[in-house]
C-alpha positions in Angstrom: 28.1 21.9 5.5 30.5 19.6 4.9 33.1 22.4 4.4 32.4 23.9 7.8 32.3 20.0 9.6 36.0 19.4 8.2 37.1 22.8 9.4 35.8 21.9 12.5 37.1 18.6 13.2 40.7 20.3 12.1 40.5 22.8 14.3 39.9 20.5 17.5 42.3 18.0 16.0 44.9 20.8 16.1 44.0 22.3 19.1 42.6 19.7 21.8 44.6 16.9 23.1 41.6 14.1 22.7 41.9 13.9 19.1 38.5 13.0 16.8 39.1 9.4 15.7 35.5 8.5 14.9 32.3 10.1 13.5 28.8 8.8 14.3 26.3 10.5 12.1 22.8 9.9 11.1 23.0 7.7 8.0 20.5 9.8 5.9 23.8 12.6 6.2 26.0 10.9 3.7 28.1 14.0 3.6 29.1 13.8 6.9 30.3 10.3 7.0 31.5 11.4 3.6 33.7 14.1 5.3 34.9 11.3 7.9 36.4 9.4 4.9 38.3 12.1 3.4 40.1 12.8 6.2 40.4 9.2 7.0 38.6 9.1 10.2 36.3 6.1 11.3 33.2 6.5 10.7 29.6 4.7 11.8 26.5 5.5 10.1 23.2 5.4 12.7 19.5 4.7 11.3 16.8 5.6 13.6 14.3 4.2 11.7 13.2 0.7 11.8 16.0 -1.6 10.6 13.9 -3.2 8.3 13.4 -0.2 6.5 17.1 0.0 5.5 17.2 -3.5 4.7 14.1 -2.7 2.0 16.1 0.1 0.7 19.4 -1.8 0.0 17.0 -4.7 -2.0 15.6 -2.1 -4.0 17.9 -3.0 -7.4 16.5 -6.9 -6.4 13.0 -5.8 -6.4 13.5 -3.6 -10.3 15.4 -6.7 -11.6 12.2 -9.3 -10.3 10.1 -6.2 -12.1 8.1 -6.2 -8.4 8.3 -2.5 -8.8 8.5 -1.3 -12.2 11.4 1.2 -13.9 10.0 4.3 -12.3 11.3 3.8 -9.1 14.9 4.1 -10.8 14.4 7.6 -10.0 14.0 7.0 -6.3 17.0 4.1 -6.6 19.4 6.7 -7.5 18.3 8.9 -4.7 18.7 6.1 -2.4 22.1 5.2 -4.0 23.5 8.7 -3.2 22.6 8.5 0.4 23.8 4.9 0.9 26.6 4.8 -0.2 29.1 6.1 2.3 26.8 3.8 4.6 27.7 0.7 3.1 31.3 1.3 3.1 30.8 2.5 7.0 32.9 1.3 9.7 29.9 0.2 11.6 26.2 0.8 11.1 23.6 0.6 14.3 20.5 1.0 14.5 18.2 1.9 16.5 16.2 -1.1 17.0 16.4 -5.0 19.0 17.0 -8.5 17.5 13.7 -9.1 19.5 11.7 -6.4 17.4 12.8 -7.5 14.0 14.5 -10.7 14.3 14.5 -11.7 10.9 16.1 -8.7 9.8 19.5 -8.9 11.8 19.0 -12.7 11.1 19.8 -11.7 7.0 21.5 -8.1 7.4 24.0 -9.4 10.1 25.9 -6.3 9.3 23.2 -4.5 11.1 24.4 -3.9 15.0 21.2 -3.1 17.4 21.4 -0.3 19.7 17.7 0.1 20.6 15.1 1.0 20.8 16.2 4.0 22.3 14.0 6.1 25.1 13.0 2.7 25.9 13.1 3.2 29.4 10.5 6.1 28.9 8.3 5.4 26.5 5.7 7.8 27.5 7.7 10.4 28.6 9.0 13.2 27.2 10.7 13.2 24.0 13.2 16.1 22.8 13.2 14.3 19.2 9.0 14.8 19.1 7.8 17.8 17.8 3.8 16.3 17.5 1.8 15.4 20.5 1.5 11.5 21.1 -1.9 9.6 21.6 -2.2 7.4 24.0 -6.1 7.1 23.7 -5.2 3.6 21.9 -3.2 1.9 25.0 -6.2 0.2 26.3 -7.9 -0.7 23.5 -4.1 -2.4 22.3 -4.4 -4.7 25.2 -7.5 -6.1 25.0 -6.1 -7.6 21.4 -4.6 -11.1 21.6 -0.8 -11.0 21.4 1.0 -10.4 17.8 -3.0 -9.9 16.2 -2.6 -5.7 15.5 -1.5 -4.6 12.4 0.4 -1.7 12.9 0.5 1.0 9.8 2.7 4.1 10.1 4.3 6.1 6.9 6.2 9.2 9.3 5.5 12.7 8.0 7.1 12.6 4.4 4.7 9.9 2.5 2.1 11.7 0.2 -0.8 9.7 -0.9 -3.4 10.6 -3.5 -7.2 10.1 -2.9 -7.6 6.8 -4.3 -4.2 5.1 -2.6 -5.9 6.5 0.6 -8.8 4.9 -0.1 -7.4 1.6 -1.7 -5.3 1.0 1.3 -8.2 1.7 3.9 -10.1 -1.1 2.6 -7.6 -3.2 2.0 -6.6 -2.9 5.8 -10.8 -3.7 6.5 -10.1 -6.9 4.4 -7.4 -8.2 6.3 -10.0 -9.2 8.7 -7.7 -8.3 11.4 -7.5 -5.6 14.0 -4.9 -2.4 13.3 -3.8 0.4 14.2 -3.0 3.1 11.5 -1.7 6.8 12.4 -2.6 8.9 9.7 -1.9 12.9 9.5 -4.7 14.8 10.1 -4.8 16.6 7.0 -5.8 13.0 5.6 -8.5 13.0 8.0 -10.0 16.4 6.0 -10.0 15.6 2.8 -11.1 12.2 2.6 -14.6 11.9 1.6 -15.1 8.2 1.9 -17.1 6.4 4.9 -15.0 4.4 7.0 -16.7 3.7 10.4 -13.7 2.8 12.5 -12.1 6.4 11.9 -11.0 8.2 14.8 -10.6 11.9 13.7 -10.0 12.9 17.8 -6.8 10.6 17.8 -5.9 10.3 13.8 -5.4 7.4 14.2 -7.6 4.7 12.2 -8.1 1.3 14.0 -9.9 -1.6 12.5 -13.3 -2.2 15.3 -11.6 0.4 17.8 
């Protein structure tokens, strides 16, 4: 890939008039923004994800040193290390996110420029970037919650969880005392064999008294 990106960007670059003089690529693509640096265009990593997000990844060697996670996640460190890199050392990194969303965030990572959220003027509408159907069966129960009460749990499509981290975090949620919303893949839905009363296997999503 990163090959065939350089060719490219030399072939417009010797060919086109309007030259390439910056690269935006998705942050997780180190390579690309990689590529940018060789051939000494600017480049400006983007992170769709929740800007906070990031900002946990790039305290990751804080949290080993405090022992808050212990040395196995050296593993995932390195990982994380290989992909951040060229994003550190970006020209600019924005994200897809506001200052209203997750204030405290750009507050401490003022490197962090927000771009976002993005489809915001069509929330409900049709996304290209979606490739599972949205609920939206949790809308009205949502508002009858008082404002900032609704925990909201979410770990994407990657995030694997044994039997008993399933379990441990369901009651942990019902502890909390407070009402949530968790989306959890459906396949979680089938293999669970515990009894939790507020599941809702139509939507899969879990909310606490919903």
């Amino acid at each position: 890939m990163s090959d065939e990106l350089m060719a490219l960007i030399e072939q417009i670059n010797g060919s086109e008039s309007d030259k390439i003089t910056c690269l935006i690529a998705d942050a997780t693509m180190g390579w690309a923004l990689e590529v940018a640096e060789k051939m000494g265009i600017k480049y400006v990593a983007f992170w769709p994800p929740a800007a906070t997000q990031l900002a946990l990844l790039f305290k990751i060697p804080n949290f080993i040193d405090d022992r808050i996670i212990d040395s196995d996640a050296k593993i995932i460190f390195k990982l994380m290390v290989r992909i951040l890199k060229p994003v550190k050392s970006a020209y600019r990194l924005i994200c897809n996110s506001s200052k209203w969303l997750e204030s405290g965030t750009f507050a401490s990572f003022t490197d962090f420029i927000p771009i976002g959220p993005l489809l915001a003027s069509n929330p409900l509408g049709k996304s290209a970037g979606n490739f599972w159907k949205e609920h939206s069966g949790c809308l009205a129960w949502l508002d009858q919650q008082p404002h900032n009460s609704v925990i909201y749990v979410a770990f994407g499509s990657l995030t694997i969880f044994d039997q008993n981290q399933f379990e441990e975090l369901a009651i942990g949620l019902e502890l909390t005392n407070r009402p949530f919303l968790w989306v959890v893949r459906e396949t979680y839905m089938k293999t669970s064999t515990m009894h939790i009363p507020w599941v809702s296997t139509k939507e899969c999503i879990i909310g606490g008294r919903w």
